[in-house]
N, C-alpha and C positions, 0 to 999 in steps of 0.2 A: 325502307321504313313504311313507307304508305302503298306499296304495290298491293297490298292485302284487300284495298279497298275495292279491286275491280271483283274481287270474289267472296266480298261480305254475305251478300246475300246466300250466294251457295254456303259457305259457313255456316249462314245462321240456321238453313233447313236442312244441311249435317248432323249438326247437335239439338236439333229443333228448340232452338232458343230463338228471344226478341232481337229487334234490329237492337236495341239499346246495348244488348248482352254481348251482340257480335262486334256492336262500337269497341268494347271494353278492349279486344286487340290492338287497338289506336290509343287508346288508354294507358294499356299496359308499356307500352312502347317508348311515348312519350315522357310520362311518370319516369321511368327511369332514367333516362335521358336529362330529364330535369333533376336527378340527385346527383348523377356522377358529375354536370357540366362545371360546378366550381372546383371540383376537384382536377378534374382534367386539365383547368388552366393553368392551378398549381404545380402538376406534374409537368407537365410541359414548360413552363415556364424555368424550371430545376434541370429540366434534362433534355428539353429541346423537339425538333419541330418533325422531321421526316421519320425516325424511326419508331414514334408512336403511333403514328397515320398509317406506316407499313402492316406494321404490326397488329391493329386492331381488323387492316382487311382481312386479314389472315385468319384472325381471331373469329367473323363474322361469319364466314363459310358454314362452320358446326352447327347453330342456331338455326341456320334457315333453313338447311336441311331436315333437322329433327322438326320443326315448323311443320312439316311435311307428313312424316312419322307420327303426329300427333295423335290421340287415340280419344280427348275428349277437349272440350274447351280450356277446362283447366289446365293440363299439360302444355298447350298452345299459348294460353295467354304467361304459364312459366316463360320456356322459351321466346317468346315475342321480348319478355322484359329483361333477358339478358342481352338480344338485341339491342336492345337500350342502354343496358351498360356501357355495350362498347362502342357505336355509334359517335359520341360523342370528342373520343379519339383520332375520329376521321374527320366531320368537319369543324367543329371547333376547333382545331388545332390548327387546320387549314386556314381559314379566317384571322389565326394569330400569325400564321407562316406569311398573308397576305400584306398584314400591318406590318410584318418586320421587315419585309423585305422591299417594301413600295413607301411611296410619300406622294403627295399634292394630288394633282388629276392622276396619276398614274394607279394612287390604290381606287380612286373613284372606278376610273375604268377597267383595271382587273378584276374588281369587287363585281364589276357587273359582268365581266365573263366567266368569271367560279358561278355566279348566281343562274348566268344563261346552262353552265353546266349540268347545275344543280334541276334545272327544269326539264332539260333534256330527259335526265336521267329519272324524272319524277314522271314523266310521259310512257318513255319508254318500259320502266319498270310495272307499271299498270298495265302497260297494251300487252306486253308478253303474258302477264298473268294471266291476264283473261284469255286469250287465244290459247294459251296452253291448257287452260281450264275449261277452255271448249273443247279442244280436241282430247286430253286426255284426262280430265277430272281436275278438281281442284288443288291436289296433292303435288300433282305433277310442277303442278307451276313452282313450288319452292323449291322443288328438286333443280329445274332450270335456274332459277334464282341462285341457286347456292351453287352453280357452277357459273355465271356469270361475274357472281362476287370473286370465285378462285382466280380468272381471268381478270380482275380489273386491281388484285393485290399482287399478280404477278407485273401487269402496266405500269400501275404507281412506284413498285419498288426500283424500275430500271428508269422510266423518262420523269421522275419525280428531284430536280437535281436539292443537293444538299443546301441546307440553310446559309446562310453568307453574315446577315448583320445580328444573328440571334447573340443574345445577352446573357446567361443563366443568371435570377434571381434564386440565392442559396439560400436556404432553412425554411421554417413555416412561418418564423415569424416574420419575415418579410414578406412573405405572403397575404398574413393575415392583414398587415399594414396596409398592404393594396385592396384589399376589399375594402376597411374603413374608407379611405380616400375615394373609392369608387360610388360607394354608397353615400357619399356627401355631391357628389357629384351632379347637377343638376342637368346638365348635357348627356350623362349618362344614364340618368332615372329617364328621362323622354326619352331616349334609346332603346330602354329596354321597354318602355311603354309602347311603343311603336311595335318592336319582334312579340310581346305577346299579344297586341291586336293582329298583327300578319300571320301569325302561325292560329290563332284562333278561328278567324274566318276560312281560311281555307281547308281546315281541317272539317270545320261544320260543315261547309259549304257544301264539299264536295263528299264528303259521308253521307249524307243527308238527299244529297242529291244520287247516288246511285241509286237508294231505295225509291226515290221516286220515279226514275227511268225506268226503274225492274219492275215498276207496281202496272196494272193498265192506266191509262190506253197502250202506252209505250211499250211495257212488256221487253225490255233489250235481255240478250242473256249475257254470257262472263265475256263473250268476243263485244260483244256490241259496249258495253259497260267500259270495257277497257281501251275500245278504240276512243270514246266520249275523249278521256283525256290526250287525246292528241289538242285539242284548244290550249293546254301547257306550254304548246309551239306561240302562241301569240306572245308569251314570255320574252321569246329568246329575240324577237324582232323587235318589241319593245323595250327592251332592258338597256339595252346597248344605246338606242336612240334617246331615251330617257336619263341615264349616265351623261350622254352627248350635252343635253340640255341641262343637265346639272350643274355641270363644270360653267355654264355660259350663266345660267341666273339664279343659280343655287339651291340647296337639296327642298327646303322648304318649300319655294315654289312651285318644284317638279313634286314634289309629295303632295304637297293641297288638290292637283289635277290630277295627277295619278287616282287616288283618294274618290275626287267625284264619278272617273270614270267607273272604279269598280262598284259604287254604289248605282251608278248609271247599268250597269251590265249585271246587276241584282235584279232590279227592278225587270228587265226585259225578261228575266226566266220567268217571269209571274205571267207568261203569256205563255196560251195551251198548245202549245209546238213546239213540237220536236228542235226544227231548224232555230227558233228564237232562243232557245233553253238552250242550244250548242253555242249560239254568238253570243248570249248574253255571259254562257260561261267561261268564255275567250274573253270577251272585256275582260270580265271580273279576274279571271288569272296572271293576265298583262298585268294589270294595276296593281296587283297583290305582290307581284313578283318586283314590278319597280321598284315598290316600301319597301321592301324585305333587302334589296340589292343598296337603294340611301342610306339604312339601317345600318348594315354591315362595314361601307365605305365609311360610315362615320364616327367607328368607334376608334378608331385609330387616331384622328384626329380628335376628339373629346376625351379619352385617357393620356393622362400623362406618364405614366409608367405602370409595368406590369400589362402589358395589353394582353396577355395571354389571358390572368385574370379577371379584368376587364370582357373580354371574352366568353367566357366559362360563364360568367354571370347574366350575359345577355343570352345566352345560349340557355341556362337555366329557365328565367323568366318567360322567352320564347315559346319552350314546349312545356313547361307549362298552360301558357295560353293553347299549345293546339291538347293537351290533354284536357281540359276545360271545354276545349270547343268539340270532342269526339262525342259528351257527355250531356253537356249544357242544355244542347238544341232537343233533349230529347223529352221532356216534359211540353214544348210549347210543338214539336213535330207529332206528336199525339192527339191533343187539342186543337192546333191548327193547321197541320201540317206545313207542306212548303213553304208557306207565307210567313208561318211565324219564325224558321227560320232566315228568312229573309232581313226580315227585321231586326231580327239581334244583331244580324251579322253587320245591316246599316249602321247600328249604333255603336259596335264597338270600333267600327273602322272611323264615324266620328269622334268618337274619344278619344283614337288614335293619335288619330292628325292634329285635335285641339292640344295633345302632350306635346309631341313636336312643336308646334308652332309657338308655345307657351316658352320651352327651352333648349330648343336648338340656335346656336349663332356661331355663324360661320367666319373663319378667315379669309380674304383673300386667296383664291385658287393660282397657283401656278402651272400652268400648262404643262406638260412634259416633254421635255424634250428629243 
């Protein structure tokens, strides 16, 4: 989904358009994402969990390839948004496969190794772009892309094993009944308050922040751009260890610290180097990644039924906020550049945490055994 962002810039001086214009790929993406998410839950929740996942990688390969094939912005940002259609088949449905088949510490800490997954894979998919867009054009990289997705829908269909505790919820009007109940739900409005301040900031953040890498002094190109996101790695070291300390003094508290460091790790990018703006941007994605990983573990334990649904709906909200946040930053990155993105991005991660704290409350955790 976001690999695009190490080669924005080459994008934008492709079709010689604004960075705003080249955002709209991230736009495009997420937008759609956020319309199919409550449907997805519904479907899944009717027909279950592993063959829609399979299915959609499958589905993905086409898309990213023609991605490639593009001939003008428009055609691309088409393509980019059926991207987005099916995207949502894969990890939403993941995250509902997570709830049904885990309980107590045990989804807290698988939640955080899908989420350590999910970073990896949000690193890795950036650093190939761009080295492949350094060596062979920008094009090239979704052609790689679209073969790596062939490979990772051939992985999931053999070591992905079959659902065990899935329930099928039958018609739509039991469906529709889980939304009601969801949307009264005050543990899961701060839920989803939470995934669209997570998916908001990081999507500014770091859109936002390529074009300032690529501008002078820094001058980085598609390799340099794309290696930046290896700080994605501080994720995978602190997720785990953040989960660790979840389970012992609960999500809230590990969210309220999580929360300062990333606004700790904002503030450092506002310092005119290189090496500061790489560590500032490792705080900040640690942090970001922790919320995003409490988030997830905690929707299973705040829905009472229908978690797929449940799901689907946080999922929606989510990218939302990151289609907001590809868009948002781009009136005050005009005006003020870096810093007034910086600032937004402060506040929404405070708004965040004051949702959580306001409505999250926890059970007793049981260890796993």
């Amino acid at each position: 989904m976001y690999s695009i962002q190490a080669v924005l810039p080459l994008i934008a001086a492709s079709f010689a358009v604004p960075p705003a214009a080249a955002g709209l790929t991230i736009t495009a993406t997420t937008s759609a994402v956020a319309m199919m998410a409550p449907l997805v839950g519904s479907v899944s929740d009717m027909l279950g969990r592993k063959r829609l996942i399979v299915t959609a990688i499958w589905g993905l390969v086409t898309p990213t390839l023609m991605i490639g094939l593009s001939g003008s912005l428009a055609a691309m940002l088409a393509w980019r948004f059926v991207q987005g259609l099916l995207l949502p088949f894969v990890f939403a449905v993941t995250i509902a496969y997570i709830a049904d088949e885990t309980e107590g510490a045990e989804t807290i800490r698988l939640a955080g190794t899908y989420s350590s997954g999910t970073i990896f894979a949000g690193f890795f998919g950036r650093f190939l772009a761009g080295w492949s867009a350094e060596w062979f054009g920008w094009r090239a990289a979704f052609y790689v892309l679209g073969g790596c997705t062939l490979l990772a829908a051939l992985g999931v269909g053999v070591l992905l094993p079959r659902e065990r505790r899935f329930r099928p919820v039958r018609g739509w009007h039991a469906t529709f009944q889980g939304f009601a109940e969801h949307l009264r739900n005050p543990r899961l409005l701060g839920t989803f308050a939470v995934g669209f301040g997570v998916l908001f900031v990081i999507v500014a953040a770091f859109t936002y922040a390529n074009f300032l890498l690529a501008a002078p002094p820094f001058r980085l190109g598609p390799a340099g751009l794309g290696s930046i996101f290896v700080v994605y790695l501080a994720g995978m070291v602190a997720t785990p260890l953040a989960t660790r300390l979840a389970v012992r003094v609960g999500r809230r508290v590990t969210l309220a610290g999580a929360t300062l460091v990333g606004v700790a790790g904002l503030g450092l990018t506002l310092v005119d180097s290189l090496p500061a703006i790489v560590a500032g941007l490792a705080l900040f994605a640690a942090a970001a990644f922790v919320d995003g990983a409490l988030a997830i573990g905690y929707i299973g334990e705040a829905a009472r039924r229908a978690k797929s649904t449940a799901v689907g709906l946080y999922v929606m909200v989510y990218y939302i906020g990151g289609s907001l946040g590809g868009v948002a930053p781009a009136g005050l990155w005009h005006r003020f550049g870096w810093p007034g993105c910086v600032g937004l991005c402060a506040l929404v991660q405070a708004a965040m945490l004051l949702a959580a704290l306001a409505t999250w409350r926890e059970a007793a955790v049981t260890p796993a055994g």
